[in-house]
N, C-alpha and C positions, 0 to 999 in steps of 0.2 A: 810639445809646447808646455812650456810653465804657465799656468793658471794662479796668477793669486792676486788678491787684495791689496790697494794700497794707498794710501792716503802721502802724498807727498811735500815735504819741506820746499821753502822756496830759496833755497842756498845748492840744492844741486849743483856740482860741478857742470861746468859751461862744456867742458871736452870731454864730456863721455855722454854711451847712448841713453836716448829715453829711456825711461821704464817700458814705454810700450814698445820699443826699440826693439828691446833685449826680451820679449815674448811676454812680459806679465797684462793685467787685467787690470783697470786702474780704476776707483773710486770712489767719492768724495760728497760732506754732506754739509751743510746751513746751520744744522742742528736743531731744524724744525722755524727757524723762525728767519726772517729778514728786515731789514732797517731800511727804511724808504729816505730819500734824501731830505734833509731838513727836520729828521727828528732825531730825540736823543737816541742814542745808541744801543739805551738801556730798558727803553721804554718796556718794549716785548715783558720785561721780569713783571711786570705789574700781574699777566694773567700765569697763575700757578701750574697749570700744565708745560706752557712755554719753557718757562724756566728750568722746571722736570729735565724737560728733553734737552734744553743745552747743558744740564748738569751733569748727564749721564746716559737719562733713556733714548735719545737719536741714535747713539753709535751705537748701541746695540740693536735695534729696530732696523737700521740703515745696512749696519754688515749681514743682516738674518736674510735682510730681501737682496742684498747684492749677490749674497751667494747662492738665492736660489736662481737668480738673472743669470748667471754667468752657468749655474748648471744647467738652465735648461738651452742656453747658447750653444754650450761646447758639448754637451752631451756626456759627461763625465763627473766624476767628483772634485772639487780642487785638491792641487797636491799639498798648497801650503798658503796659509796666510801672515801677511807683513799688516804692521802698521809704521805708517811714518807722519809726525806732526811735529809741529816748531808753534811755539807760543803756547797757544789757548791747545793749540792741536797736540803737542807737547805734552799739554796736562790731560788729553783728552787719551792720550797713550796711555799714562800710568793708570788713568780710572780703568784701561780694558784690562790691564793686568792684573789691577787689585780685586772688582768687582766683575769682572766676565774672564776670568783666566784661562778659560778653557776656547778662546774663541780668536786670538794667536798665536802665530807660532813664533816669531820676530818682532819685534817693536823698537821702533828709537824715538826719543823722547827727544827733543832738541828745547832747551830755552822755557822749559814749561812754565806753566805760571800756578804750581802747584801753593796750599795755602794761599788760596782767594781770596779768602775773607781778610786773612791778615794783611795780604799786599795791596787789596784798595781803600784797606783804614790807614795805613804805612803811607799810600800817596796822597792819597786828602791830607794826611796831617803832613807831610812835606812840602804840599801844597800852600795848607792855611799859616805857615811860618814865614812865606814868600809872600804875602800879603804886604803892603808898603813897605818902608823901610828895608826889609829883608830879601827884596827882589835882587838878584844878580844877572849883571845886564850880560850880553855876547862877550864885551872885551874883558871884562872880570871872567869870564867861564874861561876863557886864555891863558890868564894870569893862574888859574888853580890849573890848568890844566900843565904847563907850562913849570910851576911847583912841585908838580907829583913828579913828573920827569927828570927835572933836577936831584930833586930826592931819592928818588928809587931806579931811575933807567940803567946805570951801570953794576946793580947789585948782582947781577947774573953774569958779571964780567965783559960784556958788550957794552957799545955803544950805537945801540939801533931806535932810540925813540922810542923804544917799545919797554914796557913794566913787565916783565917776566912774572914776578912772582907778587900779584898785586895782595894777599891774602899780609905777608909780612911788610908792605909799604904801608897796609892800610895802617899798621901801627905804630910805621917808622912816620908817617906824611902827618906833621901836625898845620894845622890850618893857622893858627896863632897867628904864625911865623910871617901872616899877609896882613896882619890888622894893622890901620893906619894910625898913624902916629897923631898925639893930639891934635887937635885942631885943623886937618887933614881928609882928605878924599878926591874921589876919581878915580878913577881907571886902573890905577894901577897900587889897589890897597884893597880890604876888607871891610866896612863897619864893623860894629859889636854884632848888628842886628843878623849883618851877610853871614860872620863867621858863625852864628847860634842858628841860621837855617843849616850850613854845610854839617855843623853837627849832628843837628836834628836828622838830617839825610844819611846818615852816616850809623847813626843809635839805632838800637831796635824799637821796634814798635810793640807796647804792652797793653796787653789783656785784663780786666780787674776777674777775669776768670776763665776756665778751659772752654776751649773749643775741641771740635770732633778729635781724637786721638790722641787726647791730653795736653794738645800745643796753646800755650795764652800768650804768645807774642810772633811778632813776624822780624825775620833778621832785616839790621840795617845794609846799605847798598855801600859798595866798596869804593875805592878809589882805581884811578886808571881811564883813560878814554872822555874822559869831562870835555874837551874841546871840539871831538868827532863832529866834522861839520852835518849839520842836519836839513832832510831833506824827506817827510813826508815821515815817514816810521824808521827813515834811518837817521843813524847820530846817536851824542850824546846828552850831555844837558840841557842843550836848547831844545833836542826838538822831544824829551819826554818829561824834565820837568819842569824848565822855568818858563821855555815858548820865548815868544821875545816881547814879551808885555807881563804885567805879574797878573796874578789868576782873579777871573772874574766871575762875578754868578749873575746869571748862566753863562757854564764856561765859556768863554771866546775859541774863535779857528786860531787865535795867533797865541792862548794859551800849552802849557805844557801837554803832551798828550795825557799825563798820570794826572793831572788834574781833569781833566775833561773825562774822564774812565775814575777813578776815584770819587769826585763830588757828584755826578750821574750815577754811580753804585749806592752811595751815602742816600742821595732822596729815592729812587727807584726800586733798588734791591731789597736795602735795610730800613729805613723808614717809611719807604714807599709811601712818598708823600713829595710830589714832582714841585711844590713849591716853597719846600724845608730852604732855612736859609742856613747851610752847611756848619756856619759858624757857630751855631747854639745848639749842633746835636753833640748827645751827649751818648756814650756807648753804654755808658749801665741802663737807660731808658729800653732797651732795643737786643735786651740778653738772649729772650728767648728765639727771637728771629735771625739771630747773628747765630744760633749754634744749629736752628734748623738750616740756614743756611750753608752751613761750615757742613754738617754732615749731609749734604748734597753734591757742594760744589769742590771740597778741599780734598784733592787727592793725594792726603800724608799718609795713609794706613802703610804702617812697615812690614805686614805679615803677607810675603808674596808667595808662601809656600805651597799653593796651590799652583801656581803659576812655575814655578820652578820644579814639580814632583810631574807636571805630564810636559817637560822638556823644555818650556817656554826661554827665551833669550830677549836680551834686556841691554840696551846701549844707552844711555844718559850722554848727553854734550850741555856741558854751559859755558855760556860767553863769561867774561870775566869781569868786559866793560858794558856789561847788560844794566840801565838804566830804567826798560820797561818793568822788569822785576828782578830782584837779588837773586845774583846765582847762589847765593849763599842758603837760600831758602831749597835749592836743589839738591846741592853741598848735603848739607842737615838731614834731608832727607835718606840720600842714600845713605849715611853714616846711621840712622835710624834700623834699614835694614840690615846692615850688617851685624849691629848689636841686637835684632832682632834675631835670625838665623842665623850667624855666626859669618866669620869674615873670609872661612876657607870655606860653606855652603853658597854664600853670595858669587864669590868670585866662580862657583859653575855657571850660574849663568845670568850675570848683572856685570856689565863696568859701566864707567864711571867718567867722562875724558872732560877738562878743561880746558877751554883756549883765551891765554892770553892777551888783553886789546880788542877784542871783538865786540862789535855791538847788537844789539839784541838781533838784527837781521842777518850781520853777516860782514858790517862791515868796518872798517877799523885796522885790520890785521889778516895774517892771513885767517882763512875761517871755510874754504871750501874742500870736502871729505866726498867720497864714496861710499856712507856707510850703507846701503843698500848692499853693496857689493862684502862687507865687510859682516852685516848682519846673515847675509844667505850663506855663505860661507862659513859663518859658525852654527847656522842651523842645519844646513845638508850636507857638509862636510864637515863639522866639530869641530872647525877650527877655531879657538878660541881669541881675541885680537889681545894683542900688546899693545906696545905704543903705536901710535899710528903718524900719519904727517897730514899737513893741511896747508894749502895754498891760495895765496892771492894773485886771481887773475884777471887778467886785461882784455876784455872780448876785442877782437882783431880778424874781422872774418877772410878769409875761408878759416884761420886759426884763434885760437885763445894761452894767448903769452902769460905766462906765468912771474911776476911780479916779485915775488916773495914765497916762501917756503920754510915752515917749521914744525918742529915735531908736536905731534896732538898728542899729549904725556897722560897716561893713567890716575887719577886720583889715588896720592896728593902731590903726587912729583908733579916738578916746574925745567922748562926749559933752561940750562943751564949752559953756557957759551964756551966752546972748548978751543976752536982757532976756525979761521979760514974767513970765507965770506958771509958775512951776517945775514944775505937776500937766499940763504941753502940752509935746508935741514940740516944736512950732514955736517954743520958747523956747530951743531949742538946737541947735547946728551941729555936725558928725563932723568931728573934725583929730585929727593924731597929737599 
């Protein structure tokens, strides 16, 4: 019986077995603290220990006691340990590799939200530009979404509503191109004010000085998936940064979620001062708590060579139409370690996969993998993964129909459209 650790993504393929299925040990932690209903989210950072443990010291506390639970269960040593996390869980992966590297032996990192600090001053300030005038309501998120598609969907030689390669749309998609003509407005145009929020969401976010690992800005969020209808933590603009009301203080349920996680970071985290009116903080006030923060919470460090010298493996996935934070912030990162260790050291044992259209959960495109299957595989049989495919599916019980299908392409290759049926992988080939 395989014995191992494993913290689990919520995009698991619908048609294949559990983890406990398939004989592994499965568990999972809070990070020391919980959110009771009716307070902010962020409250917990106020006491210093708290925030310790969700920065870092829970998983490693959490995996020391798991595995002495499971050895004195099973009566054995384990053979191997996984991590698997998506989001916050995501960035909770990369911190075991960089600061505990000896205590996996597989990890995937799905959607992290690596650079914390920079991607909740990134949404407060995307936020405070959406403040009156610059609010863009459901039917305007249509009309850009609707834009981007006309401009960039057949670049890849298809015609599937899908942005294949949203990294070169982002700089082909000018927003301008929606501003309404003098004297003009509704539904189907831009203000000044709309088109200088889409910018602003779009720019990076600047530093007046370094945070942990030398980074003083956080990447802007790309283009692609702006319409994904939204529904709790899935979607796209609506339900992470505009909401369907423009942002309030104290954030409203019907605002953006990156506002309600951004301006609750802003008084909580960083000024830690729950009655801050967001608008008048200013970041050079707050240096030294913004970099003891950053070096708690920001898992950019590129130097994974401990983690790769006792065999560790390392699978990155970012959505592409990820609005809760920039895949581009994940992007960056791994192109960090590669210029770190070198790009033919990384590729023993890091990749790297992008998916097209996807949104921060999963949905949008296709966006559903095995990489469990794909991570143990390169750990206890060295198989290293290539391109991979990834499917959108239909749960249909006793079955789960399969919707759509395309290749999950290695960084920086993009799906690229060769003949057949556009709903089949096999209709498309990974190039840059």
């Amino acid at each position: 019986m395989l014995i191992t650790g494993l913290a689990l993504p919520p995009a698991y393929p619908f048609d294949k077995p559990s983890p406990l299925a398939r004989g592994f040990v499965t568990y999972g932690t809070d990070s020391g603290h919980e959110t009771k209903q009716g307070e902010p989210p962020q409250l917990f950072a106020l006491n210093d220990e708290a925030f310790e443990n969700f920065a870092h010291r829970a998983y490693k506390k959490v995996r020391d006691a798991a595995v002495a639970l499971m050895q004195r269960a099973y009566g054995r040593k384990l053979d191997k340990m996984y991590f698997m996390g998506s989001s916050e869980g995501g960035r909770e992966g990369l911190t075991m590799a960089q600061r505990y590297p000896d205590d996996f032996d597989g990890i995937f990192a799905r959607v992290p939200v690596i650079n914390w600090v920079g991607l909740q001053h990134a949404g407060t300030r995307s936020g405070l530009v959406t403040m009156g005038e610059g609010w863009i309501n459901p039917a305007q998120v249509k009309l850009v979404g609707d834009a981007v598609r006309a401009a960039c969907d057949k670049a890849d030689g298809s015609d599937d509503a899908l942005v294949q390669d949203p990294v070169s749309c982002k700089a082909a998609f000018k927003v301008e191109t929606l501003r309404c003509a003098a004297g003009e407005s509704g539904d189907q145009c831009l203000t000044d004010a709309q088109i200088k929020a889409v910018n602003t969401l779009h720019a990076p976010y600047k530093f007046p000085f370094a945070l942990a690992n030398g980074l003083d800005d956080y990447p802007g969020w790309g283009v692609s998936g702006e319409d994904t209808p939204a529904i709790g933590p899935t979607g796209g603009w609506v339900a992470w940064w505009l909401g369907t009301a423009p942002p309030a203080q104290p954030p409203a349920p019907n605002n953006g979620i990156a506002w309600i996680y951004g301006a609750g970071g802003i008084q909580y985290v960083f000024a830690r001062d729950p009655k801050l009116d967001v608008t008048t903080y200013k970041v050079e006030e707050h240096k030294a708590r913004l970099i003891e923060v950053s070096t708690l919470m920001d898992s950019t460090d590129p130097d994974l060579s401990r983690f790769r010298v006792r065999g560790g493996r390392l699978i990155m996935l970012e959505h592409m139409a990820d609005y809760a934070q920039s895949p581009y912030a994940g992007i960056r990162y791994f192109d960090s370690v590669e210029r770190k260790l070198g790009k033919a050291e990384t590729a023993e044992f890091a990749r790297l996969y992008t998916a097209p259209g996807v949104d921060h959960v999963g949905s949008g495109a296709p966006a559903n993998v095995d990489m469990l299957s794909v991570l143990v595989d390169w750990v206890e049989q060295g198989k290293a993964p290539g391109d991979l495919e990834v499917a959108e599916q239909k749960v249909e019980a006793p079955s789960f129909a399969t919707l759509r299908a395309m290749p999950l392409c290695r960084w920086p290759a993009w799906p690229h459209y060769k003949s057949g049926p556009v709903t089949e992988a096999s209709s498309f080939t990974c190039a840059p």
